[in-house]
Structures are given as structure tokens and as C-alpha cells.
PDB file with one MODEL, atoms N, CA, C and O in Angstrom:
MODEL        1
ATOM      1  N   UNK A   1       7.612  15.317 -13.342  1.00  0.00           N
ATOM      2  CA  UNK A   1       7.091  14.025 -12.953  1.00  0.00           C
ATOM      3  C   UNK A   1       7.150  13.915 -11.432  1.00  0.00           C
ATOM      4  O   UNK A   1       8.196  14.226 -10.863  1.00  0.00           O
ATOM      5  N   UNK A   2       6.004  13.457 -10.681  1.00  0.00           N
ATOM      6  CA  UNK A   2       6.070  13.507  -9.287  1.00  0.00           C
ATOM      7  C   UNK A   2       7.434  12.434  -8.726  1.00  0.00           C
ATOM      8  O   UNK A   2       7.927  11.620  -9.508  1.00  0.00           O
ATOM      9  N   UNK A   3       7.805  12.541  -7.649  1.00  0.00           N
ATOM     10  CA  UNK A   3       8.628  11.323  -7.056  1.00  0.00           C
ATOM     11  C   UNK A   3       7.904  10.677  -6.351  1.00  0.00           C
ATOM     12  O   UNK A   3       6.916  11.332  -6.019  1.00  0.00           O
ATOM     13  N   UNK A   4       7.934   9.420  -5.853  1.00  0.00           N
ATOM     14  CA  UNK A   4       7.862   7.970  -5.137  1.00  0.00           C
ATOM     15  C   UNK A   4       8.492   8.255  -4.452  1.00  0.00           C
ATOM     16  O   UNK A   4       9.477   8.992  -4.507  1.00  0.00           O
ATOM     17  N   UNK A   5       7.909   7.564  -3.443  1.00  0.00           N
ATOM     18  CA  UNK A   5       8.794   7.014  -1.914  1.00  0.00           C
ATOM     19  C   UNK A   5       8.515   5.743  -1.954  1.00  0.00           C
ATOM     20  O   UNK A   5       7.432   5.425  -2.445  1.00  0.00           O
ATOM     21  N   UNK A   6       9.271   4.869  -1.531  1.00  0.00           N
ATOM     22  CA  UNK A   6       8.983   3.667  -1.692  1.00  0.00           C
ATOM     23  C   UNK A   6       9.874   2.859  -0.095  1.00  0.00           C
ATOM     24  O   UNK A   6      11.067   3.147  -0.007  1.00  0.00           O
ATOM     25  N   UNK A   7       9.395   2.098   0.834  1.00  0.00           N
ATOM     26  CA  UNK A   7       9.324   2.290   2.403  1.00  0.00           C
ATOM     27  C   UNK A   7      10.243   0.324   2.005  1.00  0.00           C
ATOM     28  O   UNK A   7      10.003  -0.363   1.012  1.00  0.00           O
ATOM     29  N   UNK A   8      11.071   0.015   2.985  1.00  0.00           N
ATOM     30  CA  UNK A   8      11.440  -1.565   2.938  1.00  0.00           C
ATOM     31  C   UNK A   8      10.335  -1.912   3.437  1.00  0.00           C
ATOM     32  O   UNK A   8       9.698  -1.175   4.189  1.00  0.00           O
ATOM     33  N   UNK A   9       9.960  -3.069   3.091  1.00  0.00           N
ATOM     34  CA  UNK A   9       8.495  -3.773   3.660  1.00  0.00           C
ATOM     35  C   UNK A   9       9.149  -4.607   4.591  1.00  0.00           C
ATOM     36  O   UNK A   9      10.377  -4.650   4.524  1.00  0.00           O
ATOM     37  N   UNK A  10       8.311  -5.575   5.825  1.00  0.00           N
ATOM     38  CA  UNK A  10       8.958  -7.148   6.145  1.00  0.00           C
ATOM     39  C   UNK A  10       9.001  -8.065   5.543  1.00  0.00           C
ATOM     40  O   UNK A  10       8.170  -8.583   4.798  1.00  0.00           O
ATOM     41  N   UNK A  11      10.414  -8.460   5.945  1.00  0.00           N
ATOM     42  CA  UNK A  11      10.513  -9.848   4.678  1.00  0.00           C
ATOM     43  C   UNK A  11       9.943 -11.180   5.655  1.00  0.00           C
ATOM     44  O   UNK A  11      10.046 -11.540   6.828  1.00  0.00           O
ATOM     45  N   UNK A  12       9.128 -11.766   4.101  1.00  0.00           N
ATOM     46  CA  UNK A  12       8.799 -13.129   4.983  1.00  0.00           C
ATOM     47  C   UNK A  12       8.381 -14.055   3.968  1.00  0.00           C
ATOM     48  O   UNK A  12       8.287 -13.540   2.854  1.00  0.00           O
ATOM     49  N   UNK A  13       8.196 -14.871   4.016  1.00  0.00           N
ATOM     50  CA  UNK A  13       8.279 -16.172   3.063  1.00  0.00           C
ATOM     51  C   UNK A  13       7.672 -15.798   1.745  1.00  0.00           C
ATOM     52  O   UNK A  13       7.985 -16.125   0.601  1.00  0.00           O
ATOM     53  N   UNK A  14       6.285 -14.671   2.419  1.00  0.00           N
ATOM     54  CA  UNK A  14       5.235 -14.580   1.302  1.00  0.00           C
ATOM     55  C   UNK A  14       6.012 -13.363   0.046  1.00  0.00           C
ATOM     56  O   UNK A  14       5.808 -13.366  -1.168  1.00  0.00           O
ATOM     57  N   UNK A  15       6.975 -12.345   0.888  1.00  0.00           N
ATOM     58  CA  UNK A  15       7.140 -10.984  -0.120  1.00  0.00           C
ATOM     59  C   UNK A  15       8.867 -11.229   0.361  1.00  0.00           C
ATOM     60  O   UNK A  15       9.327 -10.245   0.941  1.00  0.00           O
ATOM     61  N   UNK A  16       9.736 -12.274   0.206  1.00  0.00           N
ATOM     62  CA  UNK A  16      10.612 -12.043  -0.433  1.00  0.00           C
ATOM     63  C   UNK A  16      10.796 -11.841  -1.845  1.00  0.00           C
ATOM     64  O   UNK A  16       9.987 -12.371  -2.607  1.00  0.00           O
ATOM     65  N   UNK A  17      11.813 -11.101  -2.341  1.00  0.00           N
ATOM     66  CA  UNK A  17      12.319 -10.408  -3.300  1.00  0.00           C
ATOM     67  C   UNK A  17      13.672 -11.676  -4.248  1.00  0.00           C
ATOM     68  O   UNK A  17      14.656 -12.089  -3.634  1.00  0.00           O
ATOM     69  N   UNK A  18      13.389 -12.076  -5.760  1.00  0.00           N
ATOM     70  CA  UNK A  18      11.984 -11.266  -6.906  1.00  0.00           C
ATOM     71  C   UNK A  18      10.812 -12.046  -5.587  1.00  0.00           C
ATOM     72  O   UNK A  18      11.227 -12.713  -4.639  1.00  0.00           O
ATOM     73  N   UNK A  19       9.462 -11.766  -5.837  1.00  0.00           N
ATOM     74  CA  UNK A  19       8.271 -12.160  -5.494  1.00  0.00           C
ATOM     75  C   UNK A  19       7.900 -13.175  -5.759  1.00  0.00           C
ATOM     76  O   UNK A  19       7.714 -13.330  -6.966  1.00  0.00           O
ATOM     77  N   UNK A  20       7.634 -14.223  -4.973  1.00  0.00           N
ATOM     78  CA  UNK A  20       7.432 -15.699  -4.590  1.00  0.00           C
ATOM     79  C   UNK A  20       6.263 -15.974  -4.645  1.00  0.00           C
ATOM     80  O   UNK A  20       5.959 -17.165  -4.714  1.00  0.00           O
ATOM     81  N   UNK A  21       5.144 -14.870  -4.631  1.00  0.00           N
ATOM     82  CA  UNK A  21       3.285 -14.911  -4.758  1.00  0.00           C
ATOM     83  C   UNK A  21       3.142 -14.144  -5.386  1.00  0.00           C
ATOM     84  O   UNK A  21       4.107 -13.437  -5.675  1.00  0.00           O
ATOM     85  N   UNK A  22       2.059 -13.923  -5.842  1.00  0.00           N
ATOM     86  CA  UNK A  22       1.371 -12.883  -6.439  1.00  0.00           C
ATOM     87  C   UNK A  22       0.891 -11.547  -5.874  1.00  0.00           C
ATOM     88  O   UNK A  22       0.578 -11.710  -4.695  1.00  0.00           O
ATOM     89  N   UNK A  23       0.809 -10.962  -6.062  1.00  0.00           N
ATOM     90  CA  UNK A  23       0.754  -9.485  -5.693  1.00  0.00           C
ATOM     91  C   UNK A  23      -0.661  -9.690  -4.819  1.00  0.00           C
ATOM     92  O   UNK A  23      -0.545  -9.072  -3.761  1.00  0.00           O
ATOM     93  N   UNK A  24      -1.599 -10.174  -4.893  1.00  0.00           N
ATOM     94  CA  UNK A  24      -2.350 -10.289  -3.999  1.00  0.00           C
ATOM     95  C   UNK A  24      -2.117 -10.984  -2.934  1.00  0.00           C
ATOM     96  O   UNK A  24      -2.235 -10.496  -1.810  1.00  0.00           O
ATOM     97  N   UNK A  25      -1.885 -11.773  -3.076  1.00  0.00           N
ATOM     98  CA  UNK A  25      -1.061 -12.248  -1.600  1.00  0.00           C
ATOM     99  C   UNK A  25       0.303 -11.301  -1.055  1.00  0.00           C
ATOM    100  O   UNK A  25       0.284 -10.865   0.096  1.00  0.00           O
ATOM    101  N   UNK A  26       1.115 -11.109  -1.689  1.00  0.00           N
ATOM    102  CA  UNK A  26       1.847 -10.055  -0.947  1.00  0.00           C
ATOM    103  C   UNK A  26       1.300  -8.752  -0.407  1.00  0.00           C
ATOM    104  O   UNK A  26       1.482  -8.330   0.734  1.00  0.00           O
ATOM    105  N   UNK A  27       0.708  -8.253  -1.231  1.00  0.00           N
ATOM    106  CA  UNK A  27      -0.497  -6.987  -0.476  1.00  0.00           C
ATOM    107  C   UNK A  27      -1.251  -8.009   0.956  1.00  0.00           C
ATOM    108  O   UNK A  27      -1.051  -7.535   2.074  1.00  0.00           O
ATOM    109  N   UNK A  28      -1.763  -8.842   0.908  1.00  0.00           N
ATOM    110  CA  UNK A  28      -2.621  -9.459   2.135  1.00  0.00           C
ATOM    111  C   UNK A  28      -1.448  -9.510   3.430  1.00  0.00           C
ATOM    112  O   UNK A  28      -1.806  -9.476   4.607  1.00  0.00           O
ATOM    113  N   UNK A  29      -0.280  -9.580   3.093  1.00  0.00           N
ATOM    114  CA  UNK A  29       0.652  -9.754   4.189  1.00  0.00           C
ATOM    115  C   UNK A  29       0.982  -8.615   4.683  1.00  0.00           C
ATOM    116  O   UNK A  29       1.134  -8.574   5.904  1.00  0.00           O
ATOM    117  N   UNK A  30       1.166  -7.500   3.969  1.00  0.00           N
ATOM    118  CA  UNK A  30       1.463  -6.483   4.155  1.00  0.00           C
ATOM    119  C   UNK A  30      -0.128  -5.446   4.901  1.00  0.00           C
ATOM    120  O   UNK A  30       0.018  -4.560   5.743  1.00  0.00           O
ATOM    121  N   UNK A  31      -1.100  -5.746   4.492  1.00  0.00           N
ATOM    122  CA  UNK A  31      -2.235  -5.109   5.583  1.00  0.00           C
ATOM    123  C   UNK A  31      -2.369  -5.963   6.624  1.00  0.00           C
ATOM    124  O   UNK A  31      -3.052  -5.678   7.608  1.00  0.00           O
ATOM    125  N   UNK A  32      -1.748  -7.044   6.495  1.00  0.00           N
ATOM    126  CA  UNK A  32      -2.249  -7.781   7.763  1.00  0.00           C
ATOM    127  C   UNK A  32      -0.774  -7.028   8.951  1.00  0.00           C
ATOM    128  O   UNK A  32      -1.107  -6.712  10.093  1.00  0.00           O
ATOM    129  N   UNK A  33       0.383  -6.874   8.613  1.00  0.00           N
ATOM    130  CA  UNK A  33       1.382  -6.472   9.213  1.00  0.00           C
ATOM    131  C   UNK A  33       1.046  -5.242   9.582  1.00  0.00           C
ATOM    132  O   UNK A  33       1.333  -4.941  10.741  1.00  0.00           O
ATOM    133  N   UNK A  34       0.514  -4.441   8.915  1.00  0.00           N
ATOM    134  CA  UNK A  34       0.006  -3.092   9.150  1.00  0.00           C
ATOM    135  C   UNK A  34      -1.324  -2.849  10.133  1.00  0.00           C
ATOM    136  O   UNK A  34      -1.744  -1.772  10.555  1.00  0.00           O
ATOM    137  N   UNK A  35      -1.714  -3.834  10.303  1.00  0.00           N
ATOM    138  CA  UNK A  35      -3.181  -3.663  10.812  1.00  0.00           C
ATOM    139  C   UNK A  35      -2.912  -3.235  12.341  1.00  0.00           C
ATOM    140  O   UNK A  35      -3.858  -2.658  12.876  1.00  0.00           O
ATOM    141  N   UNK A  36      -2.071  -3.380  12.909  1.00  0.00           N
ATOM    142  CA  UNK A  36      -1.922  -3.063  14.433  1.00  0.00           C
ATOM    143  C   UNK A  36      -1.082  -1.583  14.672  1.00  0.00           C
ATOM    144  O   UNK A  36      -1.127  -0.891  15.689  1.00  0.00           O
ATOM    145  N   UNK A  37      -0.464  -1.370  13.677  1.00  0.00           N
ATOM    146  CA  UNK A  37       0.353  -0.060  13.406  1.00  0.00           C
ATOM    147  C   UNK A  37      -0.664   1.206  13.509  1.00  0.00           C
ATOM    148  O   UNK A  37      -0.656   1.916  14.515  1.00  0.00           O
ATOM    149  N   UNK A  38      -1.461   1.428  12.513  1.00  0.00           N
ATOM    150  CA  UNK A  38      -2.775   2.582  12.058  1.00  0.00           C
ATOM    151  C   UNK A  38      -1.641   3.767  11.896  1.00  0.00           C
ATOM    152  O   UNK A  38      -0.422   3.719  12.061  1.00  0.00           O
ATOM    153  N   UNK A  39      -2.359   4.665  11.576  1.00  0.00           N
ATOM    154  CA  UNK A  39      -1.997   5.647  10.858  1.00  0.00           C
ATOM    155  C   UNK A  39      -0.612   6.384  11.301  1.00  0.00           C
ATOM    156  O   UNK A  39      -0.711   6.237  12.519  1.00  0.00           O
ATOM    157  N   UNK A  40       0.570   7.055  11.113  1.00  0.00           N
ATOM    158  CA  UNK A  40       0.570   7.511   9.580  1.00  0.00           C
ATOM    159  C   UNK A  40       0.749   6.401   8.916  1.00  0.00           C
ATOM    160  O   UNK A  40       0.457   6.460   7.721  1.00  0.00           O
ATOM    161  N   UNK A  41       1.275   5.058   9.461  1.00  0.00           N
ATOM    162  CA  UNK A  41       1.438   4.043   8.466  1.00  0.00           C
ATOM    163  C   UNK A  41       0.196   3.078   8.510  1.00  0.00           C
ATOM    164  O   UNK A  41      -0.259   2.481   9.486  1.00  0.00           O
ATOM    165  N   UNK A  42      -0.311   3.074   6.982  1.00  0.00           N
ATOM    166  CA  UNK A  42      -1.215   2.521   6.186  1.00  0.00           C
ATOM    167  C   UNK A  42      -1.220   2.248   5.120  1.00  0.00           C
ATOM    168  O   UNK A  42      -0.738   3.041   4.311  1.00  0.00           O
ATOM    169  N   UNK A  43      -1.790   0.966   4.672  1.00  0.00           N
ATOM    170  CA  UNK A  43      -1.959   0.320   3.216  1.00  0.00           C
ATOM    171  C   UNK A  43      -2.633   1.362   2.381  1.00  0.00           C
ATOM    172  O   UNK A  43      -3.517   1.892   3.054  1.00  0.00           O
ATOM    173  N   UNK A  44      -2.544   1.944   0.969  1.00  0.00           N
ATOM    174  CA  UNK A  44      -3.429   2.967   0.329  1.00  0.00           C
ATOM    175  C   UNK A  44      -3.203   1.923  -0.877  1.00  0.00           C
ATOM    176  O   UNK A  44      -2.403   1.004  -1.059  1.00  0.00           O
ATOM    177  N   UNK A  45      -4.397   2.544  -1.713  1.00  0.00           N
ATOM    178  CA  UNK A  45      -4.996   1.734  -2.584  1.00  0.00           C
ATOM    179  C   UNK A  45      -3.569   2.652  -3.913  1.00  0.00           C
ATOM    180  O   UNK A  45      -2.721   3.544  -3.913  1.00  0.00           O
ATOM    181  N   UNK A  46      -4.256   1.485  -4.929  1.00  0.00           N
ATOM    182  CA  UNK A  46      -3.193   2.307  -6.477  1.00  0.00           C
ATOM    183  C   UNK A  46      -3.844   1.842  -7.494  1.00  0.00           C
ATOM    184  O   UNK A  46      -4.648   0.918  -7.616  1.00  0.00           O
ATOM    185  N   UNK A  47      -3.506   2.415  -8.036  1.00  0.00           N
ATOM    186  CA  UNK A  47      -4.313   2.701  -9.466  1.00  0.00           C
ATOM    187  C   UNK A  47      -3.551   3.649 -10.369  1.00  0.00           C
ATOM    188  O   UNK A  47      -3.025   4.680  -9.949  1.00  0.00           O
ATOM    189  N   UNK A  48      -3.505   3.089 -12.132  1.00  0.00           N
ATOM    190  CA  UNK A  48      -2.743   3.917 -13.099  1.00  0.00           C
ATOM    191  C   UNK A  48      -3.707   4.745 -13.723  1.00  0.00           C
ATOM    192  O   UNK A  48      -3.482   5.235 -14.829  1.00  0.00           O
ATOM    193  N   UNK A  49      -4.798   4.951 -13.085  1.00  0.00           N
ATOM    194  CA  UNK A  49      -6.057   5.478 -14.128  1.00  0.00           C
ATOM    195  C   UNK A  49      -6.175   6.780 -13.312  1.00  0.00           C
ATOM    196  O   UNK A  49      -6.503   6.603 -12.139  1.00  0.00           O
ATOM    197  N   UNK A  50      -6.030   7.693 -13.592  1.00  0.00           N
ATOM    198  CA  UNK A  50      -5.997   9.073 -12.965  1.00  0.00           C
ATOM    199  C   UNK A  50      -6.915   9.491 -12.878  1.00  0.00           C
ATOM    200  O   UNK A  50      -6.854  10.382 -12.031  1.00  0.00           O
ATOM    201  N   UNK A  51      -8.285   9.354 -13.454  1.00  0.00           N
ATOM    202  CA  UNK A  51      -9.719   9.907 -12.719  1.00  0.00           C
ATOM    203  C   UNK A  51     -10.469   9.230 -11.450  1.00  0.00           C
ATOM    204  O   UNK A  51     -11.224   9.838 -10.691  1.00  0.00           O
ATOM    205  N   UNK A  52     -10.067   7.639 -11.348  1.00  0.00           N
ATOM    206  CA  UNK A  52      -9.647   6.817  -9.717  1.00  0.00           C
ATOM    207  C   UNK A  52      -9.091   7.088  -8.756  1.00  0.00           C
ATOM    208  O   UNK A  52      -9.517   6.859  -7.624  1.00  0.00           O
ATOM    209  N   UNK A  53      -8.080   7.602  -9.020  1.00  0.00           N
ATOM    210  CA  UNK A  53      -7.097   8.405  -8.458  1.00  0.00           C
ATOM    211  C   UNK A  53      -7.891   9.794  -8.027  1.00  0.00           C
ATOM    212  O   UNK A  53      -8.439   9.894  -6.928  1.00  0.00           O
ATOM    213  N   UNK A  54      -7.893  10.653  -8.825  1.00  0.00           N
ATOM    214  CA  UNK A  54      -8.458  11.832  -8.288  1.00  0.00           C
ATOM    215  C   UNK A  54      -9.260  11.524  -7.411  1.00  0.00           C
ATOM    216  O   UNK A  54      -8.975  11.622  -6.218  1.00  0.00           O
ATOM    217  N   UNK A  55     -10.706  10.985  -7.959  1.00  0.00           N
ATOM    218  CA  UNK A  55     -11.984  10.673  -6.933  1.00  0.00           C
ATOM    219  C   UNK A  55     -11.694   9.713  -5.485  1.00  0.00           C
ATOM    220  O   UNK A  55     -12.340   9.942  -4.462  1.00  0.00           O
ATOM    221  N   UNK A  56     -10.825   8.811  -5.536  1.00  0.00           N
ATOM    222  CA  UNK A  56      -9.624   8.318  -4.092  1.00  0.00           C
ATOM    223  C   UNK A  56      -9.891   9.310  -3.829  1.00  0.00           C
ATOM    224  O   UNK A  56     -11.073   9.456  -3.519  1.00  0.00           O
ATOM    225  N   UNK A  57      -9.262  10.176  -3.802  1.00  0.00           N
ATOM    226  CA  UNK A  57      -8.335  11.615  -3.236  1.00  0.00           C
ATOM    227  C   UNK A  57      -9.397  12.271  -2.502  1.00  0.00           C
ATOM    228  O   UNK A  57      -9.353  12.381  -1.277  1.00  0.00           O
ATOM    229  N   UNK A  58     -10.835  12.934  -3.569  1.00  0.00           N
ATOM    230  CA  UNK A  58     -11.802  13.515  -3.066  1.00  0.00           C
ATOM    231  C   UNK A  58     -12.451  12.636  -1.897  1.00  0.00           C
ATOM    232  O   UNK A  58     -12.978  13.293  -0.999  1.00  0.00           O
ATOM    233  N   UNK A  59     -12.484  11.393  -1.791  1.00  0.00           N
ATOM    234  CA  UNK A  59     -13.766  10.767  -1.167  1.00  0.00           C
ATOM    235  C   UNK A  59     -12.581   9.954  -0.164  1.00  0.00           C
ATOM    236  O   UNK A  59     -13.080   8.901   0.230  1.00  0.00           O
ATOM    237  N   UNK A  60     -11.251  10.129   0.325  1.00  0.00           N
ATOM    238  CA  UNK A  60     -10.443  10.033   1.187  1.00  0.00           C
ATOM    239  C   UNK A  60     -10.734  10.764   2.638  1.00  0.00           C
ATOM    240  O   UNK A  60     -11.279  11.864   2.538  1.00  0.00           O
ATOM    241  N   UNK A  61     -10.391  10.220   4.206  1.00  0.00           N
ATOM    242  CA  UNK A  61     -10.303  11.339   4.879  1.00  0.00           C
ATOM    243  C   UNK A  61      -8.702  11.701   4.559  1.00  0.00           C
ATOM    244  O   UNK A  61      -7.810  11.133   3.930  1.00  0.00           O
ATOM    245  N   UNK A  62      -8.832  13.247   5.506  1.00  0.00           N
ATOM    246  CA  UNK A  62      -7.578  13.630   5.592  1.00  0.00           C
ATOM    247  C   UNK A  62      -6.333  12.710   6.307  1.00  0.00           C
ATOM    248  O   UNK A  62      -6.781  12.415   7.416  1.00  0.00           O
ATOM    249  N   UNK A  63      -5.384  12.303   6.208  1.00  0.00           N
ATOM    250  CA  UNK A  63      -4.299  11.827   6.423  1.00  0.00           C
ATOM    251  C   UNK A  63      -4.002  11.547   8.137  1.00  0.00           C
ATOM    252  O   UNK A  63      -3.638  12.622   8.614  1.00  0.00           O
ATOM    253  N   UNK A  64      -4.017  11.101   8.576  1.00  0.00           N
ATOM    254  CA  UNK A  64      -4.082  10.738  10.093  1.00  0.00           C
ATOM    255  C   UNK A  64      -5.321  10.817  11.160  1.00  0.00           C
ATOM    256  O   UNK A  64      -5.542  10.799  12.371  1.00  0.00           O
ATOM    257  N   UNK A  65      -6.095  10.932   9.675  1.00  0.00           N
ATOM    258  CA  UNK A  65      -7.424  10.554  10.312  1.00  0.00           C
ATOM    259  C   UNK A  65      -8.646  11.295  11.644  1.00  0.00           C
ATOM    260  O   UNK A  65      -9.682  10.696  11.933  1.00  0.00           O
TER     261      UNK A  65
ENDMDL
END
């Protein structure tokens, strides 16, 4: 089974921990925090459906862009 990495996010009203919004709003805080950073750190998409996944992968650039 592959491993996860899983990174502390910033805490802030919207993605304190349990979760106070909905996952769409906590994702919106988190690209918006990210947006001035760019690569290697970036928001990536997810998905449990593994042929999404694959085709992500194919139609991705390479990793730092």
C-alpha cells in the first residue's frame, strides 16, 4: 500500500481542527494561502477513482514546473 505524507496546514478560523466548514471552504483557504508560495508547494487535486488519477498524472506537467 503506498504511504501519505500529510504536511500541518495554517490554522485559522476556517480549517481549525475537527473542521468548522466544509471541505470546500477549507480547500479555498488553503489555495488561497498557497497562491503566493508556487511550486514545490501546491494545492493538487484528489480523487478515489484511479483511472482520474492516472489520466491527472498523464495530462500533469512535470513537478516544479
Amino acid at each position: 500500500m503506498p504511504r501519505s505524507t500529510s504536511w500541518p496546514t495554517p490554522t485559522t478560523a476556517a480549517t481549525r481542527w475537527p473542521p468548522a466548514r466544509p471541505y470546500t471552504e477549507r480547500r479555498a483557504v488553503l489555495v488561497d494561502v498557497l497562491a503566493d508560495v508556487g511550486p514545490p508547494l501546491q494545492p493538487v487535486l484528489a480523487t478515489a477513482d484511479r483511472d482520474t488519477a492516472l489520466q491527472w498524472l498523464r495530462d500533469a506537467p512535470a513537478a516544479g514546473g
